[in-house]
Each structure stands twice: as structure tokens, then as C-alpha cells.
PAZAPA-4460 file (N, C-alpha, C; in steps of 0.05 Angstrom, whole numbers, plus 32768, in hexadecimal, padded with zeros to 4 digits):
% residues 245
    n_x    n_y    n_z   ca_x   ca_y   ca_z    c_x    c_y    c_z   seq   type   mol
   879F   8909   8817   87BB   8902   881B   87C7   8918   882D     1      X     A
   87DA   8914   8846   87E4   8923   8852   87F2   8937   8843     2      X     A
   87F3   894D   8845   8813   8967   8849   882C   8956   8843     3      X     A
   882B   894D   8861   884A   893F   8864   884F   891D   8858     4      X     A
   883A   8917   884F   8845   88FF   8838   8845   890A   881F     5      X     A
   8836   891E   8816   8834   892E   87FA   8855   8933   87F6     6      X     A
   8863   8945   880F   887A   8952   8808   8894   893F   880C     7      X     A
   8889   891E   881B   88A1   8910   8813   88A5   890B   87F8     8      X     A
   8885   8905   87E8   8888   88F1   87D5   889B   8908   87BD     9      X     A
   8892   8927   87C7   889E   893C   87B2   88BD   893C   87B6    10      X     A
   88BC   8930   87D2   88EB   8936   87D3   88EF   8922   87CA    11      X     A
   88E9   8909   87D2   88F3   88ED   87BF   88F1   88F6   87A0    12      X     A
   88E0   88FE   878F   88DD   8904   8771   88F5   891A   876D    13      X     A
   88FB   8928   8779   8908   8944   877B   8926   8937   877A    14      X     A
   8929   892C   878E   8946   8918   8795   8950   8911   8778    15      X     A
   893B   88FC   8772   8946   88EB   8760   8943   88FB   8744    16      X     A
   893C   891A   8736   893E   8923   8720   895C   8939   8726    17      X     A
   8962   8938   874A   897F   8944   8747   8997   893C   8744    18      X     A
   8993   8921   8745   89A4   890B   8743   89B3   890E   8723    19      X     A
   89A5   8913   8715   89AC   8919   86FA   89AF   8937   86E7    20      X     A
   89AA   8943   8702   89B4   895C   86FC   89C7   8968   86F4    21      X     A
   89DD   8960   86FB   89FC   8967   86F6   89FF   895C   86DD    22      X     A
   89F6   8948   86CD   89F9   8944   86AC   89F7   895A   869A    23      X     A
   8A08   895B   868D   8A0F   8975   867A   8A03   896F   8664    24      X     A
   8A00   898A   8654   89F6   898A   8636   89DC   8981   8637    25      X     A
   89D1   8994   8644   89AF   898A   864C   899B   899B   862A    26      X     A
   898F   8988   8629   897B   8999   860F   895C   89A9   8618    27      X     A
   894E   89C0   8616   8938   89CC   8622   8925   89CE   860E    28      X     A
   890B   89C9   860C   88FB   89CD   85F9   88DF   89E1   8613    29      X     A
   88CC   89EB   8605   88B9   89FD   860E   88A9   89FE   85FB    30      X     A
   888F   89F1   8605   8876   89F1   85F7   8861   89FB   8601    31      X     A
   8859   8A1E   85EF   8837   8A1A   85FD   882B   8A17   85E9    32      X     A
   880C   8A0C   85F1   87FD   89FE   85E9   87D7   8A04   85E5    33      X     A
   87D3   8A02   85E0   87B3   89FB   85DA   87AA   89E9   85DE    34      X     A
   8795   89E0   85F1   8789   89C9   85F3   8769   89C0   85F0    35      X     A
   8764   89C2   85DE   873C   89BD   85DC   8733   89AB   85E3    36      X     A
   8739   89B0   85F8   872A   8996   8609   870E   8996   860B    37      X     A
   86FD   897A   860A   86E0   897F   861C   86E9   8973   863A    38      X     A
   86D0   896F   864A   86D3   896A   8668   86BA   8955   866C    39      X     A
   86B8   893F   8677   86A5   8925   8676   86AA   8914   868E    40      X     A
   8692   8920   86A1   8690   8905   86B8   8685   890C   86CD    41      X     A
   868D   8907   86E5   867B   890C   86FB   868A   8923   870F    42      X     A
   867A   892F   871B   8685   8943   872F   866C   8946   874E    43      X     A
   8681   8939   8761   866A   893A   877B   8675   894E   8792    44      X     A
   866A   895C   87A1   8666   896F   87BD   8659   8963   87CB    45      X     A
   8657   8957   87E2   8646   894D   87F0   8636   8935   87EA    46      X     A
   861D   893C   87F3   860A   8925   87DD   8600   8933   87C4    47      X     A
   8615   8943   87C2   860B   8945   879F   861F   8945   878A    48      X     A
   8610   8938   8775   8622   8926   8768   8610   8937   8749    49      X     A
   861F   893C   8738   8621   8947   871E   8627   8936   870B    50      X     A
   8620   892F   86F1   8631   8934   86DA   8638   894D   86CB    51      X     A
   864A   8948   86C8   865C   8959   86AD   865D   8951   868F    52      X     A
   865E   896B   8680   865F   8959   8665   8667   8981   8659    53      X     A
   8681   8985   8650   8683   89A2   864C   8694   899C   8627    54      X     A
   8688   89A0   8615   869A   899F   8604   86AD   89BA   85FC    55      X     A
   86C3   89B9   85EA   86D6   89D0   85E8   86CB   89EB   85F1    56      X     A
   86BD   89F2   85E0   86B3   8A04   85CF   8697   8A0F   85FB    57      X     A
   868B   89FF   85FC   8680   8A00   8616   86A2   8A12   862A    58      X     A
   86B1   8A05   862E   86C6   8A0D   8639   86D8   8A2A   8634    59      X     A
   86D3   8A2C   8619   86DC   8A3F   8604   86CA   8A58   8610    60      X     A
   86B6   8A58   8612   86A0   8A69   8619   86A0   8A7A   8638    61      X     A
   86B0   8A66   864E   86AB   8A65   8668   86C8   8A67   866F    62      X     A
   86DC   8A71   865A   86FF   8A6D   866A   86FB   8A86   866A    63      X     A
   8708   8A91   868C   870D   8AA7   8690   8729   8AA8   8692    64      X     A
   873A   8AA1   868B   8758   8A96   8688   8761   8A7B   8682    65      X     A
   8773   8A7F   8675   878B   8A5E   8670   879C   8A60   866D    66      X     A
   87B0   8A4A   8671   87CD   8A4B   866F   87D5   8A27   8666    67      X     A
   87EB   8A22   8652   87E4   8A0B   8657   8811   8A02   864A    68      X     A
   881E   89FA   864D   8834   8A00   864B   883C   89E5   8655    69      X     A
   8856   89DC   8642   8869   89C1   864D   8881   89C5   8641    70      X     A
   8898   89C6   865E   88B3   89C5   8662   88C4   89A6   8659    71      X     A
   88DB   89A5   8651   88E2   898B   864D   88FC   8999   8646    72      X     A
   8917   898B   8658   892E   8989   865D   8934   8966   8653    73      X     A
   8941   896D   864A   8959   8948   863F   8973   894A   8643    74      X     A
   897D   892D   8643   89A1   8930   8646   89A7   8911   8641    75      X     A
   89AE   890A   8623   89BF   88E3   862E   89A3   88DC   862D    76      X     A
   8997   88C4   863D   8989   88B6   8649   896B   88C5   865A    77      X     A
   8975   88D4   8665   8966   88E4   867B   8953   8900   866E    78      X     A
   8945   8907   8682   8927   891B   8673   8914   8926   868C    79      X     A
   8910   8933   868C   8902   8949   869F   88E6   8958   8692    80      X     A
   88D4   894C   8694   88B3   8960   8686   88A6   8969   8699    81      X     A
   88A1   8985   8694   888D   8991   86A9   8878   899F   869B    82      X     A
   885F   899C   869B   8848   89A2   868F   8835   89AD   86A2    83      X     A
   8828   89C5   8697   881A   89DA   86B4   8806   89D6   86A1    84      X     A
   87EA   89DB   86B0   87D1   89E4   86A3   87C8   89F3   86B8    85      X     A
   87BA   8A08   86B0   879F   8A18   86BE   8790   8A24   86B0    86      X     A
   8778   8A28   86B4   875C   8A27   86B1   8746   8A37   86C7    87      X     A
   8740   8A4D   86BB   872D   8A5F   86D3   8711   8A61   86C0    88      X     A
   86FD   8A51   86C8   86F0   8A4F   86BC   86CF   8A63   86D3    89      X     A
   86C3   8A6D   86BF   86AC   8A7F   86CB   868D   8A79   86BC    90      X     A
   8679   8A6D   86CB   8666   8A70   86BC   864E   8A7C   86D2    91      X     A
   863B   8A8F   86C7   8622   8A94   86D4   8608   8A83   86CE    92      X     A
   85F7   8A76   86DF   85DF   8A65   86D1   85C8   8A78   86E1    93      X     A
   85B4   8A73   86D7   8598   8A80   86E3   8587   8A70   86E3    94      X     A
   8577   8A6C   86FC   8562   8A5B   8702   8544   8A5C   86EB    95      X     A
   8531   8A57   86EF   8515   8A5D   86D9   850E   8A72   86E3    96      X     A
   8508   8A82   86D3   8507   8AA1   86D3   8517   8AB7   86D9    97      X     A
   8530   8AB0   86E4   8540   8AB9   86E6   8544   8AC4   86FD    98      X     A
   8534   8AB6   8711   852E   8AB8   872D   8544   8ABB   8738    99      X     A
   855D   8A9E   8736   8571   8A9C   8743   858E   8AA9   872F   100      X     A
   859D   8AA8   873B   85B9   8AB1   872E   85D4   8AA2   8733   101      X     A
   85D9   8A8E   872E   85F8   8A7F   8737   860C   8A8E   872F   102      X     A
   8620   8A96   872B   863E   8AA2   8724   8652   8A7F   872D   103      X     A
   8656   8A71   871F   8666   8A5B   872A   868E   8A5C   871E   104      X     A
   869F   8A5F   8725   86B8   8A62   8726   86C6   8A52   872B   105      X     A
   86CF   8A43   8711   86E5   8A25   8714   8707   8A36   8712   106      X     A
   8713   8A28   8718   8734   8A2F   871E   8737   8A15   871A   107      X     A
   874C   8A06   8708   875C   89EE   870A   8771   89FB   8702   108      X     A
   8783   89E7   870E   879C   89E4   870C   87AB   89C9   8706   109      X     A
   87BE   89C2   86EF   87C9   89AD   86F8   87E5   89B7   86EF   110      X     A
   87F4   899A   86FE   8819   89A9   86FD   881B   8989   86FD   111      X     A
   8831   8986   86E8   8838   8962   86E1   8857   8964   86E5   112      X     A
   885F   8955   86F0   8888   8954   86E8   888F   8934   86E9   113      X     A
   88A0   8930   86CE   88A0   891A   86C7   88C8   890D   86CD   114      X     A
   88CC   8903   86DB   88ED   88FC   86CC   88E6   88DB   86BF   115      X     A
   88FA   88E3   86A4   88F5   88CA   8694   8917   88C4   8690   116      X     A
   8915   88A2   868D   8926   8897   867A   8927   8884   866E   117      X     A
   893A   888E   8655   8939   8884   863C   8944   886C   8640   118      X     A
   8939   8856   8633   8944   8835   862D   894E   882F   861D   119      X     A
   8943   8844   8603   8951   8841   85EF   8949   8860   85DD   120      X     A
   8954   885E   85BC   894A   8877   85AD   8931   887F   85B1   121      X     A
   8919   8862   85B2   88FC   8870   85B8   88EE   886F   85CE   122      X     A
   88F0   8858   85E4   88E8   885B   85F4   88F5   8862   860F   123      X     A
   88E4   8876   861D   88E6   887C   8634   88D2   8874   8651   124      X     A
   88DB   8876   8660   88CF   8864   8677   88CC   8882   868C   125      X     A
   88AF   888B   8694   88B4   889C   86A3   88AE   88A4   86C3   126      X     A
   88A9   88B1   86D1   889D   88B0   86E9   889D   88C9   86F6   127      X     A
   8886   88C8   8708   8886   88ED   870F   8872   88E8   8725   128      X     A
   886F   890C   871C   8855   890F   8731   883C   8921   872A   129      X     A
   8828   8919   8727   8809   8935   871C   8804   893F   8738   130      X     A
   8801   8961   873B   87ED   8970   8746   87DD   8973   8746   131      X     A
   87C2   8979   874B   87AA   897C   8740   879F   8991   875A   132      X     A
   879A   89A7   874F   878A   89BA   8765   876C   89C8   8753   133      X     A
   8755   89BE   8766   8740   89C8   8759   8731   89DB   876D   134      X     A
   8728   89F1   8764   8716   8A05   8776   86F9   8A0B   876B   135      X     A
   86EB   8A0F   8780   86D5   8A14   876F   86BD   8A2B   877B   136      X     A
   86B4   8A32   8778   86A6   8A52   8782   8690   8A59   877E   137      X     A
   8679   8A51   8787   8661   8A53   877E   864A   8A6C   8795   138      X     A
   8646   8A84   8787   8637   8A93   878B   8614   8A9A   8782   139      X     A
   860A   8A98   8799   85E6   8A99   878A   85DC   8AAC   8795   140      X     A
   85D8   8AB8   8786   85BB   8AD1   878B   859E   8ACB   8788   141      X     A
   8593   8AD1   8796   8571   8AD1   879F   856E   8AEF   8797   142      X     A
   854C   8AEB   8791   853B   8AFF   8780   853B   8B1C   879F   143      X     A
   8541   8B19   87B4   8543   8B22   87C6   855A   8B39   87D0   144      X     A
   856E   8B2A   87B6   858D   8B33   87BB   859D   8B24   87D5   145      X     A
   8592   8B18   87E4   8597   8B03   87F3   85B4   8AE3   87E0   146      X     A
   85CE   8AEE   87F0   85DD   8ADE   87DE   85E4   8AC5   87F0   147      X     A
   85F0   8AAB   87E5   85FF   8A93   87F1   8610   8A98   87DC   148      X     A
   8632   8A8D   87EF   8644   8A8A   87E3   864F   8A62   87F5   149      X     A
   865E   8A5F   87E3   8667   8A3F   87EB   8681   8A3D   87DB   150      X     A
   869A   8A34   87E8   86B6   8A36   87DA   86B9   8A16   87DA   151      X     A
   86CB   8A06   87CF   86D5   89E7   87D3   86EA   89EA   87C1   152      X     A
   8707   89DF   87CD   871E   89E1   87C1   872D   89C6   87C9   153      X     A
   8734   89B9   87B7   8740   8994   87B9   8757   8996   87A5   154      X     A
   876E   8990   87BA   8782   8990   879F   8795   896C   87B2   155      X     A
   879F   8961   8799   87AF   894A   87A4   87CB   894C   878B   156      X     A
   87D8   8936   878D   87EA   892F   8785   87EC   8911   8778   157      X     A
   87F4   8905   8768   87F9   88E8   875A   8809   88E4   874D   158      X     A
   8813   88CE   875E   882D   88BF   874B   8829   88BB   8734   159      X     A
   883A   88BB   8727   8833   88B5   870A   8849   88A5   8700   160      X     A
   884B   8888   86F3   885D   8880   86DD   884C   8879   86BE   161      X     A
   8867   8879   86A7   8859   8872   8690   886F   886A   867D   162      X     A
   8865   886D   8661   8881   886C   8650   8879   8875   863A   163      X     A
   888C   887F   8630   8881   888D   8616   8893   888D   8602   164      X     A
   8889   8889   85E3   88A3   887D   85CD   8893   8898   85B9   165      X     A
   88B4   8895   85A8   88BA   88A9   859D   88BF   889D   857A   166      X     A
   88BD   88A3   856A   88BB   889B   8547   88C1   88B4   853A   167      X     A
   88D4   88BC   853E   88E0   88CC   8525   88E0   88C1   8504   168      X     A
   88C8   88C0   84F6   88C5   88BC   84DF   88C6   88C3   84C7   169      X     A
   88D5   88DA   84C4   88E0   88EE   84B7   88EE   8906   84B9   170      X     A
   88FD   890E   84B3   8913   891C   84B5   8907   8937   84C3   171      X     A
   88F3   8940   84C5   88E9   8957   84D8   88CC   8952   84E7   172      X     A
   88C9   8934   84E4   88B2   8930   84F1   88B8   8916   8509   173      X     A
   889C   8916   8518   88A6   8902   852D   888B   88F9   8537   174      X     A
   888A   88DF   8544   8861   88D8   8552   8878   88D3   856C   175      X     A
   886A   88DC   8583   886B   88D5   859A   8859   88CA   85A8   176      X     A
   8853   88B9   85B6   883E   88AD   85C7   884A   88A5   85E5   177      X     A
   8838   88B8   85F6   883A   88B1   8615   881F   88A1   861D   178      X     A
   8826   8892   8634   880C   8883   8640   880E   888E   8664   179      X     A
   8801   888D   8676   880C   8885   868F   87F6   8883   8699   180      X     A
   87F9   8876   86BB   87EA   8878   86CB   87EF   887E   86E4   181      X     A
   87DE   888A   86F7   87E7   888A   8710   87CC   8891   8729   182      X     A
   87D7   889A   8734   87C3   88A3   8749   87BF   8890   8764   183      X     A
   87B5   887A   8757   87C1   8858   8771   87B7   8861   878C   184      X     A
   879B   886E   878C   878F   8871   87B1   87A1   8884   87BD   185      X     A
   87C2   888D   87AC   87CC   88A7   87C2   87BE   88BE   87B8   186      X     A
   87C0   88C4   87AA   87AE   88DD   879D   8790   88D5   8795   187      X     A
   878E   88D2   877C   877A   88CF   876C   8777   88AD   8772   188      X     A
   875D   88A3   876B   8758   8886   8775   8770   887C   8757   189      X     A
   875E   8888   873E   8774   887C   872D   8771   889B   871A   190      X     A
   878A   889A   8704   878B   88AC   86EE   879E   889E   86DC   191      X     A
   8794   88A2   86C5   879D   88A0   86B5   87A8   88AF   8695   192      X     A
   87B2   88AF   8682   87B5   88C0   8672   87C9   88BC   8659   193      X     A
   87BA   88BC   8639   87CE   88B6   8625   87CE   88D2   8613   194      X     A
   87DC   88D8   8606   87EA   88E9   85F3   87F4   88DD   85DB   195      X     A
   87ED   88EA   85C7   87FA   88E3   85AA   87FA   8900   8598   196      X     A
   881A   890A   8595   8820   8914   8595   8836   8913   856A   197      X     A
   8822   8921   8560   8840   891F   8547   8844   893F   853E   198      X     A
   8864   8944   8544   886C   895B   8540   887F   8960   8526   199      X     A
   8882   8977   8523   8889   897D   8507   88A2   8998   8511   200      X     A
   88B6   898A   8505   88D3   899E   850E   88E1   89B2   8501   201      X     A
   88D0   89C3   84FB   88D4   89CE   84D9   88EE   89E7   84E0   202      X     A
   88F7   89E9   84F4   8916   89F1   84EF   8924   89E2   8509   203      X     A
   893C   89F0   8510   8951   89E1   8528   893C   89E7   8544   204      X     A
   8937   8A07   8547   8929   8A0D   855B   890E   8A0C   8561   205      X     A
   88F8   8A08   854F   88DB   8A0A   8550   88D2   89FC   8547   206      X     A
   88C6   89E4   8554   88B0   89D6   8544   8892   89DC   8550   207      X     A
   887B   89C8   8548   8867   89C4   8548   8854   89AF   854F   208      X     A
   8849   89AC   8561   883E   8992   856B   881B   8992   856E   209      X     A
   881D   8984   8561   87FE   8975   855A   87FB   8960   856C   210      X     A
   87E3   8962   8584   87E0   894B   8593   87BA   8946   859F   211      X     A
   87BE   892C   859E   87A9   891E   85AD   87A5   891C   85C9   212      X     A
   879B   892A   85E7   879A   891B   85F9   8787   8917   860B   213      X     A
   8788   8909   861B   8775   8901   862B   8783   88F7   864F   214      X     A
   8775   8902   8661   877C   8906   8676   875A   88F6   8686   215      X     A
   8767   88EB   8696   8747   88DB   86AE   8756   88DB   86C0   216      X     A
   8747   88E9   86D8   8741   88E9   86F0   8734   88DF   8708   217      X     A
   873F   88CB   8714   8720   88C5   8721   8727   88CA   8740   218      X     A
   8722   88E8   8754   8728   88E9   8768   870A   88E4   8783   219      X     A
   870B   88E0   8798   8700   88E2   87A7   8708   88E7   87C4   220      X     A
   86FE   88F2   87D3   8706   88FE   87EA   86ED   8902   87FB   221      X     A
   86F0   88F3   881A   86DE   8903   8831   86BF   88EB   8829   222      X     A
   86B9   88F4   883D   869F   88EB   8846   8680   88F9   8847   223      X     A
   866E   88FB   884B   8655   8907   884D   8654   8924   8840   224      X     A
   8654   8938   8851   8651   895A   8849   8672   8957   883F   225      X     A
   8686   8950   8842   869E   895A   883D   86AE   8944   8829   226      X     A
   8697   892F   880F   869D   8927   87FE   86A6   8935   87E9   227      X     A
   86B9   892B   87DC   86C1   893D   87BF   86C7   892B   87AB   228      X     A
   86BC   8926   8798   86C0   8913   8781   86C6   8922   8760   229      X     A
   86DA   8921   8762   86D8   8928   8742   86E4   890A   8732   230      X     A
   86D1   88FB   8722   86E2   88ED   870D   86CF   88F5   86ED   231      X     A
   86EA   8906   86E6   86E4   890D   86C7   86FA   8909   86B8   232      X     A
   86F4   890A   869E   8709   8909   8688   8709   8924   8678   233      X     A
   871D   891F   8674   8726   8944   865F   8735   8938   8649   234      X     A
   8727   893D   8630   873A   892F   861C   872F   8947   8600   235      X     A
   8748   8940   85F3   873F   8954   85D2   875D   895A   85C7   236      X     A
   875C   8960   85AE   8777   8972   85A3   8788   8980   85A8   237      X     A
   879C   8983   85B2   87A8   899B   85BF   87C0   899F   85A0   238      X     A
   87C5   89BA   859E   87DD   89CB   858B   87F1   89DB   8593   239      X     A
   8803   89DC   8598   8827   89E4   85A2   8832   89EE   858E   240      X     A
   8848   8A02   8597   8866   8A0A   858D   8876   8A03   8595   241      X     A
   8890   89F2   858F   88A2   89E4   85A5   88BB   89FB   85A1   242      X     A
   88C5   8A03   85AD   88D8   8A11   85A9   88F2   8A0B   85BB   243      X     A
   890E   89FF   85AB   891C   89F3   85B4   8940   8A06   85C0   244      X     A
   8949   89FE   85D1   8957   8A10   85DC   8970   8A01   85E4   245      X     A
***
């Protein structure tokens, strides 16, 4: 996808969350998070094409950093979510005998912003946009000391709509459930992604959120030597502090 269609589709989204800006008595919540995710699917460079299959604990082993955090503004009707992830992941493999030496270096990134509105007390109708920037860094050493290095960095953008309902079922508790999809050949061929979410509000300012999610990807890009395919899924438990403002 171009630069300059990427940065219309970001001022049209941009436009229409300033439009409701000037509404007063806005509410702020800030959640970071934990997410144990595993990782499951295919990953191609060229004519080479991989599976994946990394569970938590595999990932747990290989994070050389994380960050994982979601913003959410309300007012009336109207709602603003912004959710960051990153992930610097490092693993070394060794050929038989230990001949060879890989050092391989993942960097993801993703950045989500959502404006929603409300139809009613529980449901909301939303629409946005996903980032997705992936890097990747692969260094080999020979028994020689003789090194190759190889970089590949693919990042896009996808629309995104969905809706997501809310059940306050008790006086400090609540289940939320989001669905969406997007991606539609401008970014990603398709993506998709649900969340189930039940939090627990144990004073005015701090609650606690217990959630389910799952995130699929299915991007492709380029042709021959300058193919890039990633379609995987990232799904598992994630745990929060919501802290309200």
C-alpha cells in the first residue's frame, strides 16, 4: 500500500475522531497488560516458506523486551481505544555440530485506534485502523568466522470495523466481548480478531481484567526474491490493571 494512500486513510480516521472532540466530561481508563500468547502459522521470504508454532513459555524464553498497554477515552455515546503492543524477540540456533551459528532478531510492533459508538447501554459499533510493523535480522556465522547478515522489514496498515457488547452483571463486575474484521486487500489480505474480556471493579479507580484473545493475520506482499508472507495467529490469556481517571 502506498505512503500517500496510507496517510489519507489516517486523516479521514483522524477527521472524524476530532469531530467529537469538543464533547465535555470525557472519562480515561489505562491498562497495562500481560499477554501469553502462543504464535501459529506460516511465515515466507522469498521461496521460502516456514511454519511456525511458538508456544508462551517458547516466547517467554526468547523476549528481549515487551510492552503491551490500552488507552480508552468515553463521553455520552462516543469512545476512543488505542492499544500498542511490542515485542523484541532474540533467539540463537546452531547447525549439527555446531558448525553454524544464526543470532535471528524479531521486532513487532502493533498500534490499533478504534472510534466507537454506542447504540445503546451495551452495544457499540466500532471502526479504526491496525498498524502492523515487522522486522527481522538474521545473522550467520561459519566455522571460518566468515559472517552473512540479511535484514526484511514489512509494516502495513488495516481498516478495521467491529462491535463489541458490554454486560455489567454485577455490581463490580462486567463480560465484554469485541469481534472485528478488517484488512480487505488494503493492508492485510484479511484479519481478523475476538476478545472476551470479564473485569472486576473492586474500587471507583482500579479494576482488573481477565481476558481471552486472539488476533489472525493473513498478509502478503511482492513477488519472487522480494515475497513476504506472514499469515499467523497469536492467541492466549492476557491480565490488566485498569486504572480509571
Amino acid at each position: 500500500m502506498s505512503a500517500c494512500f496510507r496517510n489519507m486513510v489516517l486523516s479521514l480516521w483522524l477527521c472524524a475522531v476530532a469531530s467529537v472532540a469538543h464533547t465535555a466530561e470525557w472519562k480515561h481508563e489505562i491498562a497495562p497488560y500481560v499477554w501469553g500468547s502462543s504464535m501459529q502459522g506460516t511465515v515466507g521470504v522469498g521461496a521460502l516458506t516456514a511454519e511456525t508454532d511458538m508456544s508462551f513459555s517458547d516466547i517467554l524464553d526468547n523476549l528481549e523486551f515487551g510492552f503491551m498497554g490500552t488507552y480508552r477515552a468515553s463521553t455520552d455515546r462516543y469512545s476512543i481505544t488505542v492499544d500498542a503492543i511490542y515485542m523484541g524477540l532474540g533467539v540463537t540456533e546452531k547447525g549439527p555440530g555446531g558448525v553454524l551459528k544464526a543470532d535471528i532478531d524479531v521486532d513487532q510492533v502493533g498500534l490499533s485506534a478504534d472510534f466507537g459508538y454506542a447504540l445503546n447501554d451495551r452495544f457499540t459499533v466500532l471502526a479504526g485502523l491496525r498498524y502492523v510493523d515487522l522486522e527481522t535480522q538474521v545473522e550467520v556465522a561459519g566455522p571460518l568466522g566468515n559472517q552473512r547478515s540479511t535484514r526484511e522489514q514489512q509494516s502495513w496498515v488495516d481498516p478495521v470495523i467491529g462491535v463489541q457488547y458490554a454486560w455489567p452483571f454485577a455490581d463490580q463486575w462486567s463480560l465484554n466481548l469485541r469481534g472485528d474484521v478488517g484488512g480487505f486487500g488494503i493492508g492485510s489480505d484479511f484479519a481478523w480478531q475476538a476478545i472476551t474480556t470479564l473485569r472486576w471493579q473492586f474500587s471507583p479507580r482500579t479494576g482488573v481484567g481477565l481476558a481471552y484473545r486472539h488476533l489472525d493475520m493473513d498478509y502478503e506482499d511482492g513477488k519472487g526474491d522480494n515475497r513476504f508472507l506472514y499469515d499467523v495467529a497469536t492467541s492466549g490469556p492476557a491480565l490488566g490493571v485498569i486504572f480509571t481517571f
